[in-house]
C-alpha positions in Angstrom: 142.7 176.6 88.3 143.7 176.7 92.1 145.4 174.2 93.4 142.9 173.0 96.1 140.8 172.5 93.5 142.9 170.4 91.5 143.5 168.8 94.5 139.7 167.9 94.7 139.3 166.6 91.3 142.1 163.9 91.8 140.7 162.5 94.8 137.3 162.5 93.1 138.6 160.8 90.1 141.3 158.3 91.5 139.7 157.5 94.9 136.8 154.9 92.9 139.6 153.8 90.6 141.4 152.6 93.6 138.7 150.9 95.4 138.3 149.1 92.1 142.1 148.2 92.0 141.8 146.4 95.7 138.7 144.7 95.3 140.1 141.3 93.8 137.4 138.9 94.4 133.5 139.6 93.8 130.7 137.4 95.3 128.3 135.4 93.0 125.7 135.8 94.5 123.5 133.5 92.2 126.3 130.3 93.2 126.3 131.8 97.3 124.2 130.4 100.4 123.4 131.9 104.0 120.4 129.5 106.0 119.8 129.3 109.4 117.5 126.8 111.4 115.2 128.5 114.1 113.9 125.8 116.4 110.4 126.3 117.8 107.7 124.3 120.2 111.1 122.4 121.6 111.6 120.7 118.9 110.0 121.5 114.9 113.4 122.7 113.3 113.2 124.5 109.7 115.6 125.9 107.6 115.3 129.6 106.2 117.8 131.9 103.7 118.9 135.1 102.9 118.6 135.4 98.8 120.0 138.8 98.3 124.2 139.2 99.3 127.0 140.7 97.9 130.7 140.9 99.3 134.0 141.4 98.0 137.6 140.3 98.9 139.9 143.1 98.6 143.9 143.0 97.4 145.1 142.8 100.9 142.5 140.0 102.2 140.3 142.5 104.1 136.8 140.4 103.4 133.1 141.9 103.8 129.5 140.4 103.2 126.6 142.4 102.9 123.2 140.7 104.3 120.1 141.9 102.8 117.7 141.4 105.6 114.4 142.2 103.8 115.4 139.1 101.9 114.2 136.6 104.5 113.2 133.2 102.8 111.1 130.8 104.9 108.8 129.9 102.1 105.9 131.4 103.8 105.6 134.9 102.8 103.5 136.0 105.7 106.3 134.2 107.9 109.1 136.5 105.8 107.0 139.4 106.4 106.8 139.1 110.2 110.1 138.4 109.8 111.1 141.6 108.5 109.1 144.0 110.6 108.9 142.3 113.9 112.1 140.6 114.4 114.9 142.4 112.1 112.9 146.0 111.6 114.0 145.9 108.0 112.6 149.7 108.0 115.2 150.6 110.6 118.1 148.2 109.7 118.3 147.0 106.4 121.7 144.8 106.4 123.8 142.7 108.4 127.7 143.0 107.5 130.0 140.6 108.2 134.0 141.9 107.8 137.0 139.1 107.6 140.4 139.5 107.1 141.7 136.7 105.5 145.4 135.4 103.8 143.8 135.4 100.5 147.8 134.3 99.1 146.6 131.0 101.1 143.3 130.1 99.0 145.4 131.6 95.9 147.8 128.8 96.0 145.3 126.1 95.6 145.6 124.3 92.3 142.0 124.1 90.6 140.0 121.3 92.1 141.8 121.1 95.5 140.4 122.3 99.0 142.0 122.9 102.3 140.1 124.0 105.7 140.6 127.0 107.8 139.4 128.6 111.0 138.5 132.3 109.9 137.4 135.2 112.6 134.9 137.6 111.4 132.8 140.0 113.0 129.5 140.5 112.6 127.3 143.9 112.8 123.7 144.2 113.0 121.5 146.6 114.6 124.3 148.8 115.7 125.8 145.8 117.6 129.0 143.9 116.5 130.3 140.6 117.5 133.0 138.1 117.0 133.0 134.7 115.5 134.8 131.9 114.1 134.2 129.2 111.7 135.7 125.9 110.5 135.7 126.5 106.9 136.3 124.1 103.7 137.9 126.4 100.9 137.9 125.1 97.1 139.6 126.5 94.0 137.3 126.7 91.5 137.8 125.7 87.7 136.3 129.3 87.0 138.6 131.6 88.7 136.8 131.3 91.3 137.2 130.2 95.5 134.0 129.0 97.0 134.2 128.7 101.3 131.9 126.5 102.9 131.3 125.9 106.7 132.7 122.8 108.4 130.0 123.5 111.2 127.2 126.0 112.0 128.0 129.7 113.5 125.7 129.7 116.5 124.3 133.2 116.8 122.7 134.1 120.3 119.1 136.4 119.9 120.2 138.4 122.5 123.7 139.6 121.1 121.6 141.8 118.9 118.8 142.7 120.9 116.2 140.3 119.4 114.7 138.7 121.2 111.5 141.0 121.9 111.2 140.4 118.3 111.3 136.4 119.0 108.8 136.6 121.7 106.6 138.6 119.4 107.2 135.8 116.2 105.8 133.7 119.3 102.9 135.4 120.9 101.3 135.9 117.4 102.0 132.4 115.5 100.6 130.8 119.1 103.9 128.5 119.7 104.9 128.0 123.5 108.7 128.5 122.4 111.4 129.7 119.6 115.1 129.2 120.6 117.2 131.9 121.0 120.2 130.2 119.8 119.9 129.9 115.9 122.8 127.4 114.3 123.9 129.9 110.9 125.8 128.0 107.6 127.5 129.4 104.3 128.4 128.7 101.4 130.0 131.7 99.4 131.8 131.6 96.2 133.9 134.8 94.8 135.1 135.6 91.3 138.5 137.5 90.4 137.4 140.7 89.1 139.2 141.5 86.1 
């Protein structure tokens, strides 16, 4: 067999193995939150989620969340479907991604039960646009090999840092409001396993 090709057939076989080495941590996503609170006519505030992410931590700390957009939750469905086509073109862009890299030897150290806070950068993409964050964060070791991070205080993510806010003027125009904020105030709560 040439050599190229054996070549070809190690890379195919190792490369998933090693993904599957440096991805220590899993999130649950059944035990993990992501609202956010959109503010409209000056001053009605309600609280919607995202139901559908998943995320890993890898060996090194290098952190990343997956967003599924089309799984808007206002409990209105024909709010989450506007939602989806008119503001976050769910057709076009899917998922938000938000990448972290974290000293996961920190949270590791924790004895079960005990928490400790941290300020962690992270970018986040969506929409072919990235930006840069940070959040006060309350991490917990969990009884069940598990971490879960929660936020101190909300991320506030502008409309117009990912070119939504034709999409916000259009939630407008057809519910009939006179106003939705731009600035939407954005919480977690995560929890991650240890793969075995």
């Amino acid at each position: 067999m040439p050599r190229f090709l054996l070549r070809t057939i190690a890379i195919a076989v190792l490369l998933p193995l090693a993904f599957t080495a440096q991805a220590q941590w899993q999130l649950d996503n059944e035990l993990s939150t992501l609202s956010f609170v959109t503010i409209k006519a000056d001053h009605v505030g309600e609280v919607h989620t995202f139901d559908r992410l998943s995320g890993s931590i890898a060996n090194e700390g290098a952190a990343a969340i997956t967003i599924e957009l089309a799984s808007i939750n206002t409990l209105i469905p024909i709010r989450d479907e506007r939602m989806q086509n008119m503001l976050f073109e769910t057709n076009l862009f899917p998922r938000a991604e938000l990448t972290a890299q974290l000293d996961i030897s920190e949270f590791e150290a924790l004895e079960v039960g005990r928490s400790a806070t941290a300020t962690i950068g992270f970018d986040l993409s969506m929409r072919g646009q990235s930006n840069s964050y940070q959040a006060e964060v309350v991490v917990t070791r969990l009884a069940d090999n598990g971490i879960q991070a929660s936020t101190l205080k909300p991320v506030i993510v502008i409309a117009n840092s990912y070119d939504l806010v034709a999409g916000v003027e259009a939630l407008r125009e057809v519910a009939g409001l006179p106003s939705i904020s731009n600035a939407v105030p954005v919480s977690f709560t995560v929890v991650f396993h240890r793969a075995d």
